[in-house]
C-alpha positions in Angstrom: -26.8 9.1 -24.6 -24.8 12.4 -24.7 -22.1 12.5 -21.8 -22.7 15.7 -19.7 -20.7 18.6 -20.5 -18.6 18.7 -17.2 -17.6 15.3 -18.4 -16.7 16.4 -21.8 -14.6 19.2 -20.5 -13.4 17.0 -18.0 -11.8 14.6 -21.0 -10.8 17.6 -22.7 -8.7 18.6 -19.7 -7.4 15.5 -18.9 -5.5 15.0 -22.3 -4.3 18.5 -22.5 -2.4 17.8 -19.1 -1.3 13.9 -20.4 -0.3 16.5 -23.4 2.1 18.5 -21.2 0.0 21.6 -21.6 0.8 22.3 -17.9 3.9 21.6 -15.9 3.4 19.3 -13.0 2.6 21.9 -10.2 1.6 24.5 -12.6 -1.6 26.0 -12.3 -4.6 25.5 -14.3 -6.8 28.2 -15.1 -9.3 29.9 -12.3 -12.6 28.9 -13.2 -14.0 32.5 -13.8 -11.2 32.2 -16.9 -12.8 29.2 -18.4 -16.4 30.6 -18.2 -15.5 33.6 -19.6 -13.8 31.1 -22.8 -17.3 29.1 -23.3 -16.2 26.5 -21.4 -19.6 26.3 -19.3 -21.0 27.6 -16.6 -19.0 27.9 -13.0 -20.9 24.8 -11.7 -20.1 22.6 -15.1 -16.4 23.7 -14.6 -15.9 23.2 -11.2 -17.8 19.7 -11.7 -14.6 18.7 -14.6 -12.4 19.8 -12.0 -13.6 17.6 -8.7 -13.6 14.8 -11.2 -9.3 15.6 -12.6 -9.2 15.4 -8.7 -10.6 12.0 -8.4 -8.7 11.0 -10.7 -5.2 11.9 -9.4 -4.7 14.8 -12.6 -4.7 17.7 -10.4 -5.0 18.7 -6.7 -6.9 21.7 -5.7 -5.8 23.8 -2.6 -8.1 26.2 -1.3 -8.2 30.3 -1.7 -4.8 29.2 -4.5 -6.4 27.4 -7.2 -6.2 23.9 -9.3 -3.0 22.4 -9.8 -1.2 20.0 -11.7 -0.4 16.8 -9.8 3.0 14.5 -10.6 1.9 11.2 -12.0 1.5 8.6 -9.5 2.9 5.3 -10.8 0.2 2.3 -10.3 0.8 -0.5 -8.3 -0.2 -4.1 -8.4 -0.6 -6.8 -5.4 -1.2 -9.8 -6.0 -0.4 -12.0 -2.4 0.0 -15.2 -4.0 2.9 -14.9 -6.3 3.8 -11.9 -4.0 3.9 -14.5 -0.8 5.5 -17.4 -2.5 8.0 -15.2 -4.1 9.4 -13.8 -0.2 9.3 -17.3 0.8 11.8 -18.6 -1.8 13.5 -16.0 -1.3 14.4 -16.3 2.2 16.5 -19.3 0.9 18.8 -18.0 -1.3 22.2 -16.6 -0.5 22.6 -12.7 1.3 23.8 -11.5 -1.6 21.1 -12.1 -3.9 18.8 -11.7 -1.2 20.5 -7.8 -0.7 20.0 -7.4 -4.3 15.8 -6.3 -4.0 12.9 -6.6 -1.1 8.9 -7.2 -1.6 8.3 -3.1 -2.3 11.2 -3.2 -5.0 9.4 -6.2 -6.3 5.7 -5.1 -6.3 6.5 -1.7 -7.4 9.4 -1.9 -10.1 11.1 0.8 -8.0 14.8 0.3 -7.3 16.5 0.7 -4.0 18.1 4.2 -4.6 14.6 5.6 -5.7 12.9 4.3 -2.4 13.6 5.3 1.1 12.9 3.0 4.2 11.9 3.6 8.0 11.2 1.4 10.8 10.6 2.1 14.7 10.8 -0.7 16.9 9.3 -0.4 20.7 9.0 -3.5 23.2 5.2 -3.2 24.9 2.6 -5.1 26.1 0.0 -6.7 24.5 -2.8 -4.9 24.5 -6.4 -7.3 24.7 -7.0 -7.7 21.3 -3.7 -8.9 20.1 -3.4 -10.9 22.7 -6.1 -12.7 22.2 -5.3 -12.7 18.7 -1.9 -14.4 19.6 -3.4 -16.8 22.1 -1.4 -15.3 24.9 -1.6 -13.8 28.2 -2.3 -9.5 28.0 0.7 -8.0 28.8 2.9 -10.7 27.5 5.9 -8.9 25.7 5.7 -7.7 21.8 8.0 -6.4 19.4 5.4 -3.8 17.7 7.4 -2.8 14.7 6.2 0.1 12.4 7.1 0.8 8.9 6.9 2.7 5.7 8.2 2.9 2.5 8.2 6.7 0.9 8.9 6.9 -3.3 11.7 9.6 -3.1 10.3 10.6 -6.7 7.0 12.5 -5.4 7.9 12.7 -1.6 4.8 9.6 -1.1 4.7 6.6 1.2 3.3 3.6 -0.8 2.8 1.5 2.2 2.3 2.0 5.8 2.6 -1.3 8.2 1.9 -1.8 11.9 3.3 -5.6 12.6 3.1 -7.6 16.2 5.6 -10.1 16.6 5.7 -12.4 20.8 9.1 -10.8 21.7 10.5 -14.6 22.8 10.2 -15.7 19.5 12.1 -13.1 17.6 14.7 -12.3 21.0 16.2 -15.9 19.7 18.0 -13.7 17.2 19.2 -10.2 18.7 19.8 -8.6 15.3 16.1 -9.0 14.9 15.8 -6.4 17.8 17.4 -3.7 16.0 15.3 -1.7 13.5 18.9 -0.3 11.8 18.9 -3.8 10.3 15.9 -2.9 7.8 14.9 -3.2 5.0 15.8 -7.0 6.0 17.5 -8.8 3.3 14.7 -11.1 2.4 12.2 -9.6 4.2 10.2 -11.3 7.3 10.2 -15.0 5.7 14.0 -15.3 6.2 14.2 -13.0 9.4 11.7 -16.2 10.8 14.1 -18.8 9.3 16.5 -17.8 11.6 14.6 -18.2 14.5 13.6 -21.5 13.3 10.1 -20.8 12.0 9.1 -21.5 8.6 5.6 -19.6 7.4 3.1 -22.3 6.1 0.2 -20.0 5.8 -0.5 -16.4 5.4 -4.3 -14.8 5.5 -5.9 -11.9 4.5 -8.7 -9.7 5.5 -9.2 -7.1 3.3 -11.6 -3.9 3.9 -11.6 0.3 2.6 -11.6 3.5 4.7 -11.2 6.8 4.9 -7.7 7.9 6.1 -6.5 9.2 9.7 -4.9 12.1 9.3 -1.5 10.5 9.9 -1.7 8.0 6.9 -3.5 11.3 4.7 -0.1 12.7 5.2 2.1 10.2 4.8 0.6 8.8 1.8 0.2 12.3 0.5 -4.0 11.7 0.0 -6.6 14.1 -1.5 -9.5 15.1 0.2 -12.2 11.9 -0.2 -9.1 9.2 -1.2 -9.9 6.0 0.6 -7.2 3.6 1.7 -7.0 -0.1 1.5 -6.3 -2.0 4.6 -4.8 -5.5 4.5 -5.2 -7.5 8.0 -2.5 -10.2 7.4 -2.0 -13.1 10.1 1.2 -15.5 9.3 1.2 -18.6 10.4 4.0 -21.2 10.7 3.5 -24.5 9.6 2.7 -26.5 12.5 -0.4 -23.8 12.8 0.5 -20.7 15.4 0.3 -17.0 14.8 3.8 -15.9 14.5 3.0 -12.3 13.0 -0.1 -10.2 12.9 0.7 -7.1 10.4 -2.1 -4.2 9.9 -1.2 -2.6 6.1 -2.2 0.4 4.9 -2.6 1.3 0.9 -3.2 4.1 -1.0 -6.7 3.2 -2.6 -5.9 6.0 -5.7 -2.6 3.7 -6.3 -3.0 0.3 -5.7 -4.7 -2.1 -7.4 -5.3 -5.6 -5.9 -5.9 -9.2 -7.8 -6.5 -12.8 -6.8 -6.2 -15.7 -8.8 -8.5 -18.5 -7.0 -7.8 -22.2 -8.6 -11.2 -24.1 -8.1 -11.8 -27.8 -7.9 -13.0 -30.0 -10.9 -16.6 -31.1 -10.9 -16.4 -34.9 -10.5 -16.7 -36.3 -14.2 -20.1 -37.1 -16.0 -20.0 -41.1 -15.0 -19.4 -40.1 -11.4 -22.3 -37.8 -11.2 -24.7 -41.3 -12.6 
């Protein structure tokens, strides 16, 4: 079957930009220029260009025109090596530990090409994490907020809301003090010296749009979902030590699971 023709011209744009026919932020041309070339009609060229959108090529800004976008480096997750990975890490010595974190590790980005913010503020809990700590509403919580920009296009890559029981992490003032981040060895050794080992971490994984906030930071077209990762940690004798809400660019990252199944018993077992 014969792909449309906005999809044709759509391919044909694409590799004239992977070309470097246009600059990144250099404008492609108005759509009443590429009808008048035989490139189609206004509705089969404005169809190509919502689909370079979708796919990251260009961004279109209204009454200016379709523009080149910088090339968004892909991402990967994948929480099992990721996990296991922080949590041998938070045994090592500082200076190893200094040497990279979890988004220099997931991303391939070094330290000088990423920038790191944290607020910290002591509240309340509010009912739902609360209840998701087992605790008494209004008990005291660190509620620490963080994001990690690429300084290359000006992007976060990760926005993440985290509740911590105040007591626990109070056992070790430094822990107070968001100047200390990016942690050496991220959350799993900031834990350790409190005492607390993680035994388990789960997550809950589910796509929306954006709020306006996390369309900015994450520097999101129009229609870009996000991917939200509800992660509960849990030490090992079983009690919710952190509850962290993370946000993802959907157009960025991609996520993947490696599940090991048990064996089937064997043929004589089955008799």
């Amino acid at each position: 079957m014969a792909r449309p023709k906005w999809r044709r011209l759509a391919d044909e744009l694409a590799t004239r930009i992977r070309n470097g026919e246009w600059a990144v932020e250099q404008a492609l041309p108005q759509i009443r220029e590429l009808t008048a070339h035989g490139a189609g009609s206004t509705t089969t060229v404005q169809a190509a260009y919502r689909a370079l959108e979708a796919e990251g090529l260009v961004r279109t800004v209204r009454g200016r025109g379709t523009y080149v976008r910088r090339r968004r480096a892909p991402f990967v997750r994948e929480p099992q090596t990721r996990y296991q990975w922080e949590k041998d890490r938070a045994l090592l010595p500082e200076d190893v530990r200094c040497a990279d974190s979890i988004p220099e590790h997931e991303t391939g980005l070094r330290r000088p090409q990423l920038e790191f913010d944290a607020q910290y503020e002591v509240v309340g809990a509010p009912p739902a994490i609360a209840r998701l700590f087992g605790v008494p509403e209004e008990t005291r919580m660190l509620h620490r907020h963080y994001w990690t920009t690429s300084k290359a296009d000006g992007a976060a890559i990760s926005i993440i809301d985290s509740w911590v029981v105040h007591a626990v992490v109070a056992r070790n003032p430094m822990l107070l003090d968001s100047g200390q981040e990016p942690w050496p060895g991220g959350s799993m050794h900031q834990f350790r010296t409190v005492g607390v080992e993680i035994g388990e971490i789960s997550d809950h994984i589910s796509a929306r749009p954006p709020t306006t906030m996390e369309a900015e930071l994450l520097d999101l077209d129009a229609g870009t979902a996000v991917i939200v990762v509800k992660k509960s940690a849990y030490s090992t004798t079983g009690e919710l030590v952190e509850y962290s809400y993370v946000v993802l660019p959907g157009d960025r990252y991609e996520l993947r699971y490696r599940v090991p199944l048990a064996p089937w018993p064997s043929i004589g077992d089955l008799d």
